[in-house]
py3Dmol code that shows the C-alpha trace and the ligand (Angstrom):
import py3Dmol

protein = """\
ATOM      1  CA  UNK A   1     -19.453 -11.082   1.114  1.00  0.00           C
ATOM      2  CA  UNK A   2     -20.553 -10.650  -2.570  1.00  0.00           C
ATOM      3  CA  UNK A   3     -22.311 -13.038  -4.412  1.00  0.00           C
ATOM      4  CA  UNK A   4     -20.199 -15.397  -6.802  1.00  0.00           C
ATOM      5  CA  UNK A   5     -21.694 -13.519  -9.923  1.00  0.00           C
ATOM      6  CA  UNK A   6     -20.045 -10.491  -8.551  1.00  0.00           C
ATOM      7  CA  UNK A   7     -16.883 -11.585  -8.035  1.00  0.00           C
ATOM      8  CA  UNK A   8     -14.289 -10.612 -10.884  1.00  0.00           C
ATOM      9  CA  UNK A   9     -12.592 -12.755 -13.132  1.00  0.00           C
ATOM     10  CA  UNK A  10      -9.577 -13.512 -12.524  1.00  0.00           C
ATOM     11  CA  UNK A  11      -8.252 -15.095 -15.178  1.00  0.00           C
ATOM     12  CA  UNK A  12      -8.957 -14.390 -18.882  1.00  0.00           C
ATOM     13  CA  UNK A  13      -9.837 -16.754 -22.351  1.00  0.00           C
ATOM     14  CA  UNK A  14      -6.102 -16.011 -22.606  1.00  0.00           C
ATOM     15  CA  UNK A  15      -5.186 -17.698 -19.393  1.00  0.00           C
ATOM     16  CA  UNK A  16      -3.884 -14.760 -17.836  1.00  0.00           C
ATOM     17  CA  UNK A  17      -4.215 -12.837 -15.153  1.00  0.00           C
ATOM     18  CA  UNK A  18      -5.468  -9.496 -13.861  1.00  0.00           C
ATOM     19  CA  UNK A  19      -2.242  -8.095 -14.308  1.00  0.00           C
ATOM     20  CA  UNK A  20      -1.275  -9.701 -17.369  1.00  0.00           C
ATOM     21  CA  UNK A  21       1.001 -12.480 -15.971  1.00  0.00           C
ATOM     22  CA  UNK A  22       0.721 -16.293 -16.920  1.00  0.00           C
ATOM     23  CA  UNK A  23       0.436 -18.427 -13.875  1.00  0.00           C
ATOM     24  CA  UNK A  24       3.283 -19.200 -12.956  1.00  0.00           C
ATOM     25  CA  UNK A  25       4.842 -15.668 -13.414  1.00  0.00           C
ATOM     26  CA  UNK A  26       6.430 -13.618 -10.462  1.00  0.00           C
ATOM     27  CA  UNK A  27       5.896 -10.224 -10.004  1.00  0.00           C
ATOM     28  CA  UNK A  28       8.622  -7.903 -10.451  1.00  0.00           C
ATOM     29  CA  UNK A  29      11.102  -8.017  -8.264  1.00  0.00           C
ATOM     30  CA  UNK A  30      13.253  -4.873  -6.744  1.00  0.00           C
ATOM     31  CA  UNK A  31      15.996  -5.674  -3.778  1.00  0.00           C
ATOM     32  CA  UNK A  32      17.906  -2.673  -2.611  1.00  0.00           C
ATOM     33  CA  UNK A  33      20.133  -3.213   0.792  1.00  0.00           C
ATOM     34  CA  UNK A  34      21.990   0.006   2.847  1.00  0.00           C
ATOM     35  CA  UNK A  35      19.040   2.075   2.332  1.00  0.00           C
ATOM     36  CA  UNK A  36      19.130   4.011   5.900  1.00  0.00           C
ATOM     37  CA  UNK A  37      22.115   4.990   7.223  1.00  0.00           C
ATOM     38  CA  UNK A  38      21.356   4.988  11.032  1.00  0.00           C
ATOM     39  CA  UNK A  39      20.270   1.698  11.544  1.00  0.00           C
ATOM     40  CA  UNK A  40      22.925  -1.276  11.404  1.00  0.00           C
ATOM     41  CA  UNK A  41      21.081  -3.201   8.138  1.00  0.00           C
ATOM     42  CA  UNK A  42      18.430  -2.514   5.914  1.00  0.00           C
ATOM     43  CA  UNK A  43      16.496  -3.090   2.745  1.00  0.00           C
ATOM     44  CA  UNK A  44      13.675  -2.838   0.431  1.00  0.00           C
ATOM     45  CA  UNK A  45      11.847  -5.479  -0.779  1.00  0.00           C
ATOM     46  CA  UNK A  46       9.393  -5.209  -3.665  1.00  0.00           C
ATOM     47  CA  UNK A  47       7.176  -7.170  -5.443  1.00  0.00           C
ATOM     48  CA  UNK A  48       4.792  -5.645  -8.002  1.00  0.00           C
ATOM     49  CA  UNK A  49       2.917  -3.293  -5.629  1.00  0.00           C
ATOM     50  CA  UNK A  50       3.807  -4.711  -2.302  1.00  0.00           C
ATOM     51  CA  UNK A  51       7.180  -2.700  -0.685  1.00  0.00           C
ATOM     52  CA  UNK A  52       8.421  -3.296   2.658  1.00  0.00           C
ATOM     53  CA  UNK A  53      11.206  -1.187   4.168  1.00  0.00           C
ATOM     54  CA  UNK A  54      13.346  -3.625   6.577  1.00  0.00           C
ATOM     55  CA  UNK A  55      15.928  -2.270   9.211  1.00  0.00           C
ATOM     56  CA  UNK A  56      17.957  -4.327  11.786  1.00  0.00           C
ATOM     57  CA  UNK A  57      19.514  -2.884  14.921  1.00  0.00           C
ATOM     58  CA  UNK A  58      22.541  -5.513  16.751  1.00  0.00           C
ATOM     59  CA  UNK A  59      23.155  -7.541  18.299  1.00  0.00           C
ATOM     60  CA  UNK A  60      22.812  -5.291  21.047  1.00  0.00           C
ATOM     61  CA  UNK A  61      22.804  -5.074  24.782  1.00  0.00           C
ATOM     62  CA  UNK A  62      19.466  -6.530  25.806  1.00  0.00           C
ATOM     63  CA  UNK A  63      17.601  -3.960  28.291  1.00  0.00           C
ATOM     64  CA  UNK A  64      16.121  -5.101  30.438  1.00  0.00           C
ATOM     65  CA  UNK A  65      18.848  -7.491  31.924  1.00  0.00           C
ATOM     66  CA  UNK A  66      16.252  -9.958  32.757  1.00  0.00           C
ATOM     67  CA  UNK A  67      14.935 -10.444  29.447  1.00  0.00           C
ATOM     68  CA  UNK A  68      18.463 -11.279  28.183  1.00  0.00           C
ATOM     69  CA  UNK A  69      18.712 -15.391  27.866  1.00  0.00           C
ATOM     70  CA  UNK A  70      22.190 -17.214  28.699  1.00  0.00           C
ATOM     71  CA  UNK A  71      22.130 -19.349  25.658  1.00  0.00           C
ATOM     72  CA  UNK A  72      21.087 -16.732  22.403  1.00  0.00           C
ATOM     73  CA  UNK A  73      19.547 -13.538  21.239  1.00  0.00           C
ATOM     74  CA  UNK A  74      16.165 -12.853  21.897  1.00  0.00           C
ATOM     75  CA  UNK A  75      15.262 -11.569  18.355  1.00  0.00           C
ATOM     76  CA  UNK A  76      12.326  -9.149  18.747  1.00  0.00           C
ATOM     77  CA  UNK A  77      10.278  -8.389  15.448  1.00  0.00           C
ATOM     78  CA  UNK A  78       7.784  -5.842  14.258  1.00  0.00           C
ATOM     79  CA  UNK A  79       5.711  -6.280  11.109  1.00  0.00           C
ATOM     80  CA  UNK A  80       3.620  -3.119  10.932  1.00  0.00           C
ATOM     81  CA  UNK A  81       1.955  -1.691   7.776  1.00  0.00           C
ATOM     82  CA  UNK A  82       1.823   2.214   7.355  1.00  0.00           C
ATOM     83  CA  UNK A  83      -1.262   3.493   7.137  1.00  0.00           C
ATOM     84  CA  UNK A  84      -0.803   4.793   3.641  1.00  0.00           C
ATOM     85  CA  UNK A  85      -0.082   1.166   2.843  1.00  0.00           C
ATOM     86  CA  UNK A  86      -3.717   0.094   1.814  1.00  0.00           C
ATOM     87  CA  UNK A  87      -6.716   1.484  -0.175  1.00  0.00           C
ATOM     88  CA  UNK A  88      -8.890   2.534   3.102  1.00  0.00           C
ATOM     89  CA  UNK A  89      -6.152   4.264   5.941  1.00  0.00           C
ATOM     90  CA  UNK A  90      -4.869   1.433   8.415  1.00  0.00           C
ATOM     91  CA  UNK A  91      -4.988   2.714  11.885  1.00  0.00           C
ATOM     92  CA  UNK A  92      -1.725   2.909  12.841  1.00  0.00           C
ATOM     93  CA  UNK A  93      -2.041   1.331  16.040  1.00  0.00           C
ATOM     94  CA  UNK A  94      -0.836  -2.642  15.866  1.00  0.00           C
ATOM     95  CA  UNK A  95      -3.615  -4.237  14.732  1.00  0.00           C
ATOM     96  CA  UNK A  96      -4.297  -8.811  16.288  1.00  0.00           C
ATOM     97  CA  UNK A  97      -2.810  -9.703  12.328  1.00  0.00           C
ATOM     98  CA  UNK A  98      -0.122  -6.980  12.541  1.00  0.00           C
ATOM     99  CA  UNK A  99       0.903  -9.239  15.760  1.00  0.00           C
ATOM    100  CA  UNK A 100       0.260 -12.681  14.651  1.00  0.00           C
ATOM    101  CA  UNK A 101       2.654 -12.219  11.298  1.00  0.00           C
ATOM    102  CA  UNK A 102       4.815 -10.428  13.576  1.00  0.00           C
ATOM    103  CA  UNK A 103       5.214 -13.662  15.393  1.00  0.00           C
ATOM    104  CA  UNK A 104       5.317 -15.907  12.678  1.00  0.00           C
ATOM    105  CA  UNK A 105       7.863 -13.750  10.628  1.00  0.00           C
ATOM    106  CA  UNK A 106       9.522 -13.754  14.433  1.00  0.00           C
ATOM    107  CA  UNK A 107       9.440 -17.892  14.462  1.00  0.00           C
ATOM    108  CA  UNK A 108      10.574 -17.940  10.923  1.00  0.00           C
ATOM    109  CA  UNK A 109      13.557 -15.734  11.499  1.00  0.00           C
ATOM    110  CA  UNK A 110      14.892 -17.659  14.590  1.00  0.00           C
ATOM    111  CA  UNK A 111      15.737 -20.880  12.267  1.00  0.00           C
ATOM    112  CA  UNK A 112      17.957 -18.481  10.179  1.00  0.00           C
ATOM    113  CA  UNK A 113      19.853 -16.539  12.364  1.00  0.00           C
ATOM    114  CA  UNK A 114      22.767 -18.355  14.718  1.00  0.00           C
ATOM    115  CA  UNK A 115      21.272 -16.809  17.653  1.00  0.00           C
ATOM    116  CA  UNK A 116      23.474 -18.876  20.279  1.00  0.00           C
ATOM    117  CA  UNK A 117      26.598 -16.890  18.629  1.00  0.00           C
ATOM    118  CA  UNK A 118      25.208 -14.277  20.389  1.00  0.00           C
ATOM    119  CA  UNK A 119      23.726 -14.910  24.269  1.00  0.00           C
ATOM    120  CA  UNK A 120      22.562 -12.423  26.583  1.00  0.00           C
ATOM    121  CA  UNK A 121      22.156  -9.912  23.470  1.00  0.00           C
ATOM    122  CA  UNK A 122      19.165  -8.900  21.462  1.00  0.00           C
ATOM    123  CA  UNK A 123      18.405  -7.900  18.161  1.00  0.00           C
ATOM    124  CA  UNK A 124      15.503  -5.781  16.994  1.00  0.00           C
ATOM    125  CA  UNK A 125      13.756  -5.879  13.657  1.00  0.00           C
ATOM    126  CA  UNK A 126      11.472  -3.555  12.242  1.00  0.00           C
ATOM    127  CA  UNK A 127       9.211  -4.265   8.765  1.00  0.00           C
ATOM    128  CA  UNK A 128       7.001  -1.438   7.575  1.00  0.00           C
ATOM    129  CA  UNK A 129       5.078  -2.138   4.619  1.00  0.00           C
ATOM    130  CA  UNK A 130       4.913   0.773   2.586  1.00  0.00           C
ATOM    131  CA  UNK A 131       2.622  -0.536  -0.059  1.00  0.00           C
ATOM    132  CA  UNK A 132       0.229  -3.495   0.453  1.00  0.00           C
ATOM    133  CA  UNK A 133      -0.749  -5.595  -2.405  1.00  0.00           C
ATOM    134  CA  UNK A 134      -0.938  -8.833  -1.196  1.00  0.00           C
ATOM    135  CA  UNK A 135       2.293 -11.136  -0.153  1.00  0.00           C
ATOM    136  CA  UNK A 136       3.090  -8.664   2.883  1.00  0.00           C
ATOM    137  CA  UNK A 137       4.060 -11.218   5.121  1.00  0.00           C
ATOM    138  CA  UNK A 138       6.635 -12.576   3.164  1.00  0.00           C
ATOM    139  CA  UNK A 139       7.867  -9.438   1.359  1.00  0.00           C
ATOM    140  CA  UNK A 140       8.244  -8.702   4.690  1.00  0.00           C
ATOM    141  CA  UNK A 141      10.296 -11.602   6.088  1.00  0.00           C
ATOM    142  CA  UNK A 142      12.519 -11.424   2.935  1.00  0.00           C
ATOM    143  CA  UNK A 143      13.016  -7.591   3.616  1.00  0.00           C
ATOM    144  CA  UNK A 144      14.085  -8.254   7.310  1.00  0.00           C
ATOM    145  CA  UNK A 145      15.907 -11.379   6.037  1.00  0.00           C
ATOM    146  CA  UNK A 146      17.893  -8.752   3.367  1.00  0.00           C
ATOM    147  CA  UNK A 147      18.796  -6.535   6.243  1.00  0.00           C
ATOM    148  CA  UNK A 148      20.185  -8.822   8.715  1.00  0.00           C
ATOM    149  CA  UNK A 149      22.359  -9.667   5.671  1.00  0.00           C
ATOM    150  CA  UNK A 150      23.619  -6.049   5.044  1.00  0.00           C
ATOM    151  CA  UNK A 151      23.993  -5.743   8.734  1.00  0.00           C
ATOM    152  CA  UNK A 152      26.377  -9.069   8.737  1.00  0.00           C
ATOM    153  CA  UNK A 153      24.583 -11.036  11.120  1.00  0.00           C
ATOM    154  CA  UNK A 154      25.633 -14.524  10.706  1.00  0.00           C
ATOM    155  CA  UNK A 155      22.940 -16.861   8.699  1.00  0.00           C
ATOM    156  CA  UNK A 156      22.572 -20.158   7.993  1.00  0.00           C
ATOM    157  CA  UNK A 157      20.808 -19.073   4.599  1.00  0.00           C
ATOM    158  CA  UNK A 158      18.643 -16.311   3.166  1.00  0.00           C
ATOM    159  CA  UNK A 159      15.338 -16.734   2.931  1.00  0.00           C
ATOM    160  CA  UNK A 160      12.970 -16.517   0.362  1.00  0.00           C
ATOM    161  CA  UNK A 161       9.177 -17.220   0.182  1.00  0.00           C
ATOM    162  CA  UNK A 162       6.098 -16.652  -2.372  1.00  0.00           C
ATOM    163  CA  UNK A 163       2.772 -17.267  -1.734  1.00  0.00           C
ATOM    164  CA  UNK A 164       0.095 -19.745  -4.267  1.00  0.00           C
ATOM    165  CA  UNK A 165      -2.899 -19.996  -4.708  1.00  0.00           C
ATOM    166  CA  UNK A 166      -6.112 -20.631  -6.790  1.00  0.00           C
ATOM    167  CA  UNK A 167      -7.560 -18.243  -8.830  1.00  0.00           C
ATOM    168  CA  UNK A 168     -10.714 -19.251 -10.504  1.00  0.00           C
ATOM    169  CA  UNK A 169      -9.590 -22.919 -10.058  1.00  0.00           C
ATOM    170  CA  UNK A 170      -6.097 -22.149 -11.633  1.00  0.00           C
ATOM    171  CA  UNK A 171      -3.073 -22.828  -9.849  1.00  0.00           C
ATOM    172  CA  UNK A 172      -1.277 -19.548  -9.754  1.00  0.00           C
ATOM    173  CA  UNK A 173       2.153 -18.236  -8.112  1.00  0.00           C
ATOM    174  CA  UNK A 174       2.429 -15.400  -6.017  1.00  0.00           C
ATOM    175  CA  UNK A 175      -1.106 -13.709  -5.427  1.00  0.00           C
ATOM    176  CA  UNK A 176      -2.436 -10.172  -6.045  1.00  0.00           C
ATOM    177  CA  UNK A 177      -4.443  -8.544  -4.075  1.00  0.00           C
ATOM    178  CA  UNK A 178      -7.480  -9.617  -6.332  1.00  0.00           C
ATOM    179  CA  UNK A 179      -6.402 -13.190  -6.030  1.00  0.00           C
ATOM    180  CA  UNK A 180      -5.861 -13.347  -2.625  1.00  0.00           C
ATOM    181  CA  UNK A 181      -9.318 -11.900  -1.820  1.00  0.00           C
ATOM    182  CA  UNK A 182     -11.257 -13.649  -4.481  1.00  0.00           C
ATOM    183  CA  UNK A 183      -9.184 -17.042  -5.409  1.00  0.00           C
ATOM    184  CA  UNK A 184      -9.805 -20.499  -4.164  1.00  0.00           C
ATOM    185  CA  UNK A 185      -6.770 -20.613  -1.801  1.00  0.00           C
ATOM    186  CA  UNK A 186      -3.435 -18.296  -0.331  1.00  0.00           C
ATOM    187  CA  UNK A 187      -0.956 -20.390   0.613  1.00  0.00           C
ATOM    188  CA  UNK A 188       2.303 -18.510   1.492  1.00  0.00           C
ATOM    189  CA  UNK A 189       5.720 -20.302   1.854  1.00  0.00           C
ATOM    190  CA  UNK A 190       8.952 -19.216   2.815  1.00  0.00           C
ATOM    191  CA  UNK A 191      12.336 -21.524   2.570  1.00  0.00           C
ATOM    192  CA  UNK A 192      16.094 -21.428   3.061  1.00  0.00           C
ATOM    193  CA  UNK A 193      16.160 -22.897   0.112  1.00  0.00           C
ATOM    194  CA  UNK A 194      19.873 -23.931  -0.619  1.00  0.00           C
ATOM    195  CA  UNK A 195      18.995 -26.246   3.232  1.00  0.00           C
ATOM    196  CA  UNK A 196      15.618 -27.445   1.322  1.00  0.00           C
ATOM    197  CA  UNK A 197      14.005 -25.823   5.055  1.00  0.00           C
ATOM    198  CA  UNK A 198      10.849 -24.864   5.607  1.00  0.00           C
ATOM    199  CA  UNK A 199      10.285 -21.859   8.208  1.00  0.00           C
ATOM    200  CA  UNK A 200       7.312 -20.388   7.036  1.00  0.00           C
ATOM    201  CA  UNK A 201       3.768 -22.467   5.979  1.00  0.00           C
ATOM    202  CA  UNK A 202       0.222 -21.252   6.161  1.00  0.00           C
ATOM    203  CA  UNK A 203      -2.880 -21.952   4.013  1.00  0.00           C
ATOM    204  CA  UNK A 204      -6.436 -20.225   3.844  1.00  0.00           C
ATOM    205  CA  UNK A 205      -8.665 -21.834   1.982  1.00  0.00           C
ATOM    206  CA  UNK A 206      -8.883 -25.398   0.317  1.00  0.00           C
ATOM    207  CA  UNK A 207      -6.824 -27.667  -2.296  1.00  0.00           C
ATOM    208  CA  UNK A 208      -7.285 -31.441  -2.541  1.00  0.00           C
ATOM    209  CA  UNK A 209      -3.828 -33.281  -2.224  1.00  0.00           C
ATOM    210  CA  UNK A 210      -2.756 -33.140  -5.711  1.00  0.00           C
ATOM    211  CA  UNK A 211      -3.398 -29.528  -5.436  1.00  0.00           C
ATOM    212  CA  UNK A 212      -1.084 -29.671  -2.964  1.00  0.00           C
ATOM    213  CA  UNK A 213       1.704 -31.113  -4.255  1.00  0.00           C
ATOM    214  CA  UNK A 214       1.327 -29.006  -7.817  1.00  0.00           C
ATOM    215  CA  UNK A 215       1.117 -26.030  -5.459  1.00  0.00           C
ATOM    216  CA  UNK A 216       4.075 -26.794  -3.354  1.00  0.00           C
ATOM    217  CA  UNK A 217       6.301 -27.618  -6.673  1.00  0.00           C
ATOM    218  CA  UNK A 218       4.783 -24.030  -8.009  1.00  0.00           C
ATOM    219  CA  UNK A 219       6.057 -22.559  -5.109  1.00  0.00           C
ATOM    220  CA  UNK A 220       9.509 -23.990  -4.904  1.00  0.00           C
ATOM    221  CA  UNK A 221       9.690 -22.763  -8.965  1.00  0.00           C
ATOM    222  CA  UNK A 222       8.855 -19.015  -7.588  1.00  0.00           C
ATOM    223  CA  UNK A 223      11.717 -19.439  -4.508  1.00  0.00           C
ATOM    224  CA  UNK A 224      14.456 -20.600  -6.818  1.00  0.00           C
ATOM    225  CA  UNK A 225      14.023 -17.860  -8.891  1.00  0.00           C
ATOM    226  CA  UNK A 226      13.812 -15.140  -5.711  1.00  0.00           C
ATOM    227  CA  UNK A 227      16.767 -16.761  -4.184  1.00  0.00           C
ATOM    228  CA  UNK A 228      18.775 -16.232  -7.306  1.00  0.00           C
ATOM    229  CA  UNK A 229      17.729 -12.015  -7.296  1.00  0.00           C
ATOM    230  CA  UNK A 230      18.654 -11.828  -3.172  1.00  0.00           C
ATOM    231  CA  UNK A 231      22.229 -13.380  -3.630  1.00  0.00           C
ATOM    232  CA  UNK A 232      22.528 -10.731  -6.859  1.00  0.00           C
ATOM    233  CA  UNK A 233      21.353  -7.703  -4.474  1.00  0.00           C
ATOM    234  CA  UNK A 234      24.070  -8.960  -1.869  1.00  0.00           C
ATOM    235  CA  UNK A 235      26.669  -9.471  -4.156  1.00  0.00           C
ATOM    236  CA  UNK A 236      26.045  -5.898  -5.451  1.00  0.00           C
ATOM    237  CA  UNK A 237      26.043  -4.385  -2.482  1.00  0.00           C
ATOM    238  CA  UNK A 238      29.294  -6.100  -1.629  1.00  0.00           C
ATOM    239  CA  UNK A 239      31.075  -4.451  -4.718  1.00  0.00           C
ATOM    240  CA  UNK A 240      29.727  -0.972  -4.256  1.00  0.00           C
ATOM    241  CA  UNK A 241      31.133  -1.240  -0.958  1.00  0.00           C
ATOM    242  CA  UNK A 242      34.919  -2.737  -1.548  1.00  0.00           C
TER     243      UNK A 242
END
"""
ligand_1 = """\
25
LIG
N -4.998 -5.819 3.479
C -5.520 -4.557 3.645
N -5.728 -4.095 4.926
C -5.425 -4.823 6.037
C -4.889 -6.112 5.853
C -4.677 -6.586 4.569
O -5.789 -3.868 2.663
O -5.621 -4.345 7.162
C -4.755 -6.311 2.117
C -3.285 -6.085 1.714
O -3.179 -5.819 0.340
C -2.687 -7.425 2.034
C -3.804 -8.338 1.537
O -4.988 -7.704 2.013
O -1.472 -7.608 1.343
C -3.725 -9.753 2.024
O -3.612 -9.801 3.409
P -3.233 -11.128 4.173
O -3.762 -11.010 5.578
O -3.597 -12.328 3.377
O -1.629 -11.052 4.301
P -0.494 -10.916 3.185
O -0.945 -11.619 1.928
O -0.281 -9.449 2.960
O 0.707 -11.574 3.785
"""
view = py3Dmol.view(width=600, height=400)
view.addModel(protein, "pdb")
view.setStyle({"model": 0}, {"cartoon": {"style": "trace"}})
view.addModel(ligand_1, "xyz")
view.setStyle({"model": 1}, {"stick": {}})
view.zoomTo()
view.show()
């Protein structure tokens, strides 16, 4: 680790960031759903420099037999980042974080979906992240989230998710890659947000409880305003089409 004299500044006498944006700024944000034509739903998902190509196949069949449960769908997930994705090439082969998010983007998923509409079936869902600049796991989970909706399985909301943290004590909404590996704090959140739900919380690093709470109200500020964006994408997807 370099020492703390080395470590850039991250934000400037303006109080802004690396990439120009106040604090509680967004990246920009690109939603595009229908983008392959062999799978049943898909998307892309950017923010700033992160992009995540999302495709759904089902509900299906679920081969083996034995795997199939009585009651639901057995959703099975893959978050996997090409290797082009990052500065230094990512072996390709799944890497102990590629299948922890995969798990907790899995987890996050299963509280969305109506899964018992659909027993003894599975659904698959792939996530490749194109380009990684911080935010992948969520970028992610709203690409897969995008593609279940262009593939029409049923919902009980979108979801939507944006990650805060500290950078150089300031509270600041969805991280860089320069503030997530040299800020105070990453704490990534995802919601279905018009059902006020929580499916996805994790935090590295520290905040006192006021932190906290600013952080959490940050956060909710950021998901509003991606929530708004993912019903636009659907809606123009749904016109294109009728
Ligand atoms: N990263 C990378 N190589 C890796 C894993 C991560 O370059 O093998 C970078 C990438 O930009 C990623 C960021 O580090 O977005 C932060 O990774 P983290 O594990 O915090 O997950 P994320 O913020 O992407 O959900």
């Amino acid at each position: 680790m370099l020492a703390a004299q080395q470590r850039p500044r991250l934000i400037d006498e303006r109080g802004l960031r690396t990439d120009g944006r106040r604090p509680d700024e967004l990246r920009p944000i690109r939603i595009e759903l229908g983008v392959l034509k062999n799978a049943d739903g898909s998307a892309i998902f950017e923010m700033g420099n992160t992009k995540v190509i999302a495709a759904v196949y089902g509900p299906k069949e679920m081969h083996p037999r034995h795997m199939a449960l009585p009651d639901r769908t057995v959703l099975r997930v893959r978050y996997h980042m090409t290797p082009f994705s990052t500065d230094e090439r990512k072996n390709p082969a799944p890497s102990r974080r590629e299948i922890e998010l995969s798990k907790v983007i899995r987890e996050a998923l299963e509280s969305a979906i109506l899964t018992e509409l659909f027993p003894r079936a599975t659904i698959d869902v792939f996530m490749e992240v194109l380009q990684a600049d911080a935010g992948t796991r969520l970028v992610s989970l709203m690409a897969a989230s995008m593609a279940l909706a262009d593939a029409g399985i049923p919902m009980r909301d979108l979801i939507a998710g944006v990650a805060v943290g500290k950078a150089d004590e300031v509270l600041v909404l969805d991280l860089n890659e320069a503030e997530d590996m040299w800020g105070g704090a990453d704490m990534p959140i995802a919601m279905m947000p018009s059902l006020n739900k929580v499916v996805l919380f994790q935090l590295n690093g520290t905040m006192t409880p006021e932190e906290l709470r600013q952080a959490l109200e940050l956060a909710k500020k950021g998901i509003a305003e991606i929530y708004q964006l993912e019903k636009k994408a659907i809606k123009e997807k749904f016109v294109e089409v009728s």
